[in-house]
C-alpha positions in Angstrom: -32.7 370.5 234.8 -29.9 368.9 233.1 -29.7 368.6 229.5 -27.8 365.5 228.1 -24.9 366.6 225.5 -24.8 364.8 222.4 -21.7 361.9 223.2 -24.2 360.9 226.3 -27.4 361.0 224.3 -26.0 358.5 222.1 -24.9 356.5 224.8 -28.3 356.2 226.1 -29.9 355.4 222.2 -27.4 352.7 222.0 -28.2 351.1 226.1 -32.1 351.2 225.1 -31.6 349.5 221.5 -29.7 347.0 223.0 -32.3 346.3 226.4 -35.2 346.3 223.6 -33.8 344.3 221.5 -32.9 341.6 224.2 -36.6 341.8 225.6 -37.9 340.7 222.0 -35.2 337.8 221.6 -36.3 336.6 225.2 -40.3 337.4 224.2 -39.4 335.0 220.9 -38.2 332.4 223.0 -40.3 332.1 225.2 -42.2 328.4 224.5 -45.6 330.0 225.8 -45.6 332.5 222.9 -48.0 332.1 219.9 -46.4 330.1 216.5 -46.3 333.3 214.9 -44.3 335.3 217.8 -41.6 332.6 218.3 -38.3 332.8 216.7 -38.2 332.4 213.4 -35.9 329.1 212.5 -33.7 329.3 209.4 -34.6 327.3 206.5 -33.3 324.3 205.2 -30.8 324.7 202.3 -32.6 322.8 199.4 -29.2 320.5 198.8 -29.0 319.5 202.3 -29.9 316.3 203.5 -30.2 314.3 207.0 -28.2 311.3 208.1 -29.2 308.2 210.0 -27.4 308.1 213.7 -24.2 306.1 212.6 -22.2 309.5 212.0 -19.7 307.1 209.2 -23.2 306.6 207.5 -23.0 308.9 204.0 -25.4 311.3 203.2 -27.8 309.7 200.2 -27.2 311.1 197.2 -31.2 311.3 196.8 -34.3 309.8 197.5 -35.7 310.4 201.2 -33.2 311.7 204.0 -32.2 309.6 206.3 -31.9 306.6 204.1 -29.4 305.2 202.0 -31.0 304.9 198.4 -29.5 302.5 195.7 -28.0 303.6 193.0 -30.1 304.0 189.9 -29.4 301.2 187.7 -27.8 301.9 184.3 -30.3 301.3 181.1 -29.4 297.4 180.3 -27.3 297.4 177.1 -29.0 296.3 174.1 -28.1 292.2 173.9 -25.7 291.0 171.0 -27.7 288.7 168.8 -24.6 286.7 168.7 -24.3 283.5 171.3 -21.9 283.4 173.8 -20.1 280.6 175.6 -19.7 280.4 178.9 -17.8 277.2 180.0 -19.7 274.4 178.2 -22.7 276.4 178.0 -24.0 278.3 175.1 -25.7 281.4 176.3 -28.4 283.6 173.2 -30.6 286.1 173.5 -34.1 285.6 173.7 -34.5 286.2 170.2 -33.0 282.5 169.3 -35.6 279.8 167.9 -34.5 276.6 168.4 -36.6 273.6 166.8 -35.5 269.9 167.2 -36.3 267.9 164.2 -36.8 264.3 163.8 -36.6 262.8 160.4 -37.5 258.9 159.4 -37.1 257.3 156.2 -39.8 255.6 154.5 -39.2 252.5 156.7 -39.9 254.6 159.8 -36.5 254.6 161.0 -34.0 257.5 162.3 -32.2 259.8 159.4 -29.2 260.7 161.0 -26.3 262.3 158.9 -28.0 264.7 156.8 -25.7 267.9 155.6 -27.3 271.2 156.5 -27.6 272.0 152.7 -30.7 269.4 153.3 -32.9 271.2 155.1 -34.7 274.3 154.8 -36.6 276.0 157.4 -39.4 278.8 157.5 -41.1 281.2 160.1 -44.5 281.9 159.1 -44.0 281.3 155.0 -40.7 283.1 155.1 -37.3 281.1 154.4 -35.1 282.0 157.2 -31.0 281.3 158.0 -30.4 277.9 159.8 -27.7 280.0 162.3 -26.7 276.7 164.3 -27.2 273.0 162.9 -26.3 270.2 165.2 -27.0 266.5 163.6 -27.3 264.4 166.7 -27.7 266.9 169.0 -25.7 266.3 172.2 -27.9 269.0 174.6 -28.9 266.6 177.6 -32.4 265.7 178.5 -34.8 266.3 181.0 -37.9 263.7 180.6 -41.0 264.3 182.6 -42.5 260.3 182.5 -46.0 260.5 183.1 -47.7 257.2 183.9 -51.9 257.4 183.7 -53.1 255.2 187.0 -56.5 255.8 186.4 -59.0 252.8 187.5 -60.0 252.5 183.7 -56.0 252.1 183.5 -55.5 250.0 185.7 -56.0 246.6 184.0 -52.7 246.8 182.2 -50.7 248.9 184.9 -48.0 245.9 185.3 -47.1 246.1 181.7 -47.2 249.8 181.6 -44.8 249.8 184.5 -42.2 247.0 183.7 -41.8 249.0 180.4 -41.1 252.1 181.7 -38.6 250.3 183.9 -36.9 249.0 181.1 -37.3 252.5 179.1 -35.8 254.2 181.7 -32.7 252.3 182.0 -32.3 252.6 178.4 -32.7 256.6 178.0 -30.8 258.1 181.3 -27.6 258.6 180.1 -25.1 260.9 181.7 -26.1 264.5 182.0 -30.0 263.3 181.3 -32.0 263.7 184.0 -35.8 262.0 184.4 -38.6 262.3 186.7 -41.4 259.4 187.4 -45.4 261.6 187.3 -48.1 259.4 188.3 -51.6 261.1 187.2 -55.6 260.1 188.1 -57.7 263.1 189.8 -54.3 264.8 190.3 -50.8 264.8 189.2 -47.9 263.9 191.7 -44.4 263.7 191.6 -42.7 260.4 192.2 -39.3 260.6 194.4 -36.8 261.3 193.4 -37.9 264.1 191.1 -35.6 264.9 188.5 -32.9 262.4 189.0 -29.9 260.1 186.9 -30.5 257.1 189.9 -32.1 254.6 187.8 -32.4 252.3 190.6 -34.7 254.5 192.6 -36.8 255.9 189.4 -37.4 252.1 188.6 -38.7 251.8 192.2 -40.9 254.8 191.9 -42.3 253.4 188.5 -42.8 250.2 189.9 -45.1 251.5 193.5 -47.5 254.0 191.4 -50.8 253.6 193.5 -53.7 252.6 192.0 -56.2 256.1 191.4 -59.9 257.0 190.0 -60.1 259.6 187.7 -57.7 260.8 185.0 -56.7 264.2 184.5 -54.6 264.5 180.7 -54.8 267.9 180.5 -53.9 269.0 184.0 -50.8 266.2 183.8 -49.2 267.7 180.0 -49.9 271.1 182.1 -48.2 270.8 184.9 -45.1 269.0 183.2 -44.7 271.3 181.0 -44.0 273.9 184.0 -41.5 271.4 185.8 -39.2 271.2 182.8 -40.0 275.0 181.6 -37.8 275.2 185.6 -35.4 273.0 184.3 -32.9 275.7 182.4 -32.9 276.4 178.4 -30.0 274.7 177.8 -31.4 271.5 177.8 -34.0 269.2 175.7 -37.8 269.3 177.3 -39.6 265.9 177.0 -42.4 264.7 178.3 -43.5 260.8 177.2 -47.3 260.0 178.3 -48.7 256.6 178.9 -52.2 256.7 179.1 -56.0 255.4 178.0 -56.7 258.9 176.9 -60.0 258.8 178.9 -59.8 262.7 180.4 -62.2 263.2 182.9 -61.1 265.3 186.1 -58.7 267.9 184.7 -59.4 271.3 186.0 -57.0 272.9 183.4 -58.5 272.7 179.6 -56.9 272.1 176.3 -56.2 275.6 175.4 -54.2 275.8 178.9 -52.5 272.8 178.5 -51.4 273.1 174.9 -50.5 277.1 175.7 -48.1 275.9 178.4 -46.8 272.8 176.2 -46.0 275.1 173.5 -44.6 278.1 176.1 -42.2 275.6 177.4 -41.2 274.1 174.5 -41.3 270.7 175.0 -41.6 267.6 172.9 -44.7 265.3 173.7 -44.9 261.6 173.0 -47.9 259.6 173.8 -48.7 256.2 174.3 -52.1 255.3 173.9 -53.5 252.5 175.6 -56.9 251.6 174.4 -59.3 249.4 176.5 -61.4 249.0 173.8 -60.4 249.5 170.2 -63.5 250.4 168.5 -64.1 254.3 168.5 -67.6 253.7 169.1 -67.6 251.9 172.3 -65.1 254.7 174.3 -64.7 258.4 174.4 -62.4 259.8 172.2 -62.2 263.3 173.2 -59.1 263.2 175.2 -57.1 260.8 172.7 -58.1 263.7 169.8 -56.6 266.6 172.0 -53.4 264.7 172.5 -53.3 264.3 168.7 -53.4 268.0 168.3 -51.0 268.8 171.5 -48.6 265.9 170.5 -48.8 267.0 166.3 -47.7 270.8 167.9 -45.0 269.8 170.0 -43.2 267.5 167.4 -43.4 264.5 169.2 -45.3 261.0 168.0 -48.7 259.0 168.7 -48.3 255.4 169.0 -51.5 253.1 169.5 -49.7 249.8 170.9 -52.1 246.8 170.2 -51.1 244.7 172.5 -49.3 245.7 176.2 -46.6 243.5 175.2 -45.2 246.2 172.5 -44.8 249.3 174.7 -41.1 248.1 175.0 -40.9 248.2 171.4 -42.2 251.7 171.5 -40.0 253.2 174.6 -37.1 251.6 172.3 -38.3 253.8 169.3 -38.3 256.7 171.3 -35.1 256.5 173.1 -33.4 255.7 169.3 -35.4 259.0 168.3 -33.9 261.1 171.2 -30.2 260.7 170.4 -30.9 261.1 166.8 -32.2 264.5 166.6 -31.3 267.3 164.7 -31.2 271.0 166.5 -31.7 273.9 164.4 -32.0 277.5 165.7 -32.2 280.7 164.2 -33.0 284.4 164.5 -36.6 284.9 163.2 -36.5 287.6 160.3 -38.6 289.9 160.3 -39.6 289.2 164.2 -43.0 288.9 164.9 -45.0 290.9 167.7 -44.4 289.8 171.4 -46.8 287.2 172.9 -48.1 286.0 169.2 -48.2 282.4 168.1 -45.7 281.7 165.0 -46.0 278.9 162.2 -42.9 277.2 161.7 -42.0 274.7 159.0 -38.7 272.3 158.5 -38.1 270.2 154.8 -35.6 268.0 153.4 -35.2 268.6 150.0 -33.7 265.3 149.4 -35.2 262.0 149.3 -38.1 260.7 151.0 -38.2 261.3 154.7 -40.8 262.2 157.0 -40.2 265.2 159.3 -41.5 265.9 162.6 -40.9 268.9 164.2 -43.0 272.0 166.7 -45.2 273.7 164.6 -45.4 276.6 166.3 -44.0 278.8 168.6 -44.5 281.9 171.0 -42.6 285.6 171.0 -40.8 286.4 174.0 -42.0 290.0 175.9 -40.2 292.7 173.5 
């Protein structure tokens, strides 16, 4: 019997390590194995991340692999209270309250040419700075015309029309733009929406279809939200002509004056009244647009006769281009989404002053 010296004993340690250890890398191969006899695969490192196919695709710099993730947005930089221009536009911060003021003199005409040292002006009792004062205010119009051609309307519908014909060749001036609304049961737009083509808005004035019902509050709502779309820098009108006879709105005062206020527009209403007794009509809808008008700033006018709505349009358009706009940065600020009193006087003299009463906080 041969004994193995040491050199070839280690050669034949060495041959069986290295069979064995081939037989177990084969075993751990081997796809019919059990999950816990295969070959272990090394783990992830925790910075590394998968690519999509396109090999010049990066990898993300987070989010999930495989998918490029935009960048994390910087926090937004806390907004300058200051205005900025940019061309002939005057861009502020939501902060700004602007109020445009009419003021008459005791024989109901326009005030125009009053200093700033004239006026004072208070948010909720307290006086504030007037930070921009612009007598005559140049800032172009956007006029929502709303035309009631109800059935109880209709009986004066020519008049109504030739004097909105003759209004709106007065007040479109360059820059203004104007839109013909036609309102009974619902509320349409007249072509050619907001438009300086007083050709075609005459037109549209002039071919209002007859309706049934009438729908106040659903019409001061939903032109309040056209001219809310119409961009802040701009003045928000709306000028109503109707017999104040709601019956078919499905919005409701509160809605309508919310939105009115939230858009900050200026309401003027024409009342047309088919009989002039209070007792002999219902007055609910003509007292809501007292309210809703009295908030806004704008005027009631009660026109006895059809014959002096032209009278009236004229009034208004003299209004419009002699308007003061004030603005300033409310101090102290009142909590977002709350309702805030304003108030505008003229120290001197005896004028009347018309002006929003109120306001609403933008979202802090």
């Amino acid at each position: 019997m041969l004994t193995p010296t040491p050199h070839a004993s280690r050669v034949i340690f060495l041959a069986l390590t290295v069979f064995l250890a081939s037989g177990i890398a084969a075993t751990q191969d081997d796809p019919n194995r059990p999950p816990w006899a295969q070959k272990s695969k090394p783990k992830k490192n925790s910075s590394s991340r998968t690519t999509s196919s396109a090999s010049s695709s990066p990898s993300p710099p987070n989010g999930e692999p495989g998918k490029i993730v935009q960048p994390t947005p910087a926090p937004p930089k806390e907004e300058s209270s200051a205005p900025t221009v940019q061309g002939n536009r005057i861009r502020v911060n939501v902060n700004l309250v602007t109020v445009l003021v009419s003021v008459l003199d005791e024989h109901n005409r326009p005030a125009p040419d009053l200093p700033r040292e004239a006026f004072q002006l208070f948010d909720e009792g307290n006086e504030q700075k007037i930070d921009i004062f612009e007598p005559e205010t140049s800032l172009p119009l956007d006029l929502a015309l709303m035309i009631d051609a109800s059935m109880s309307a209709h009986k004066e519908i020519t008049f109504e029309q030739e004097a909105a014909a003759h209004f709106i060749r007065q007040v479109v001036r360059p820059g203004d733009r104007l839109a013909v609304f036609s309102f009974d049961e619902d509320v349409t737009q007249r072509p050619p929406g907001f438009s300086d083509n007083v050709a075609a808005l005459q037109a549209a004035v002039r071919k209002i279809p007859d309706g049934a019902g009438t729908s106040i509050y659903d019409a001061v709502l939903l032109a309040s939200r056209a001219l809310a779309n119409r961009g802040d820098d701009r003045r928000r009108v709306i000028v109503l002509v109707t017999d104040a006879g709601e019956t078919t709105s499905h919005s409701d005062f509160d809605a309508a004056r919310r939105e009115a206020v939230g858009a900050n527009v200026l309401l003027y209403t024409i009342v047309i009244r088919p009989v002039k007794n209070e007792n002999g009509r219902n007055t609910g809808g003509e007292h809501a647009l007292e309210t809703m008008t009295d908030t806004t700033g704008g005027a009631m006018f009660y026109p006895d006769t059809p014959a002096e709505l032209t009278a009236i349009f004229d009034r208004i358009d003299r209004e419009l281009r002699t308007q003061y706009r004030m603005a300033y940065y409310p101090n102290p600020r009142g909590p977002a989404n709350t309702y805030r009193s304003i108030e505008v006087k003229v120290t001197t003299g005896k004028y009347q002053v018309r002006h929003r009463k109120t306001y609403l906080t933008a979202p802090q």
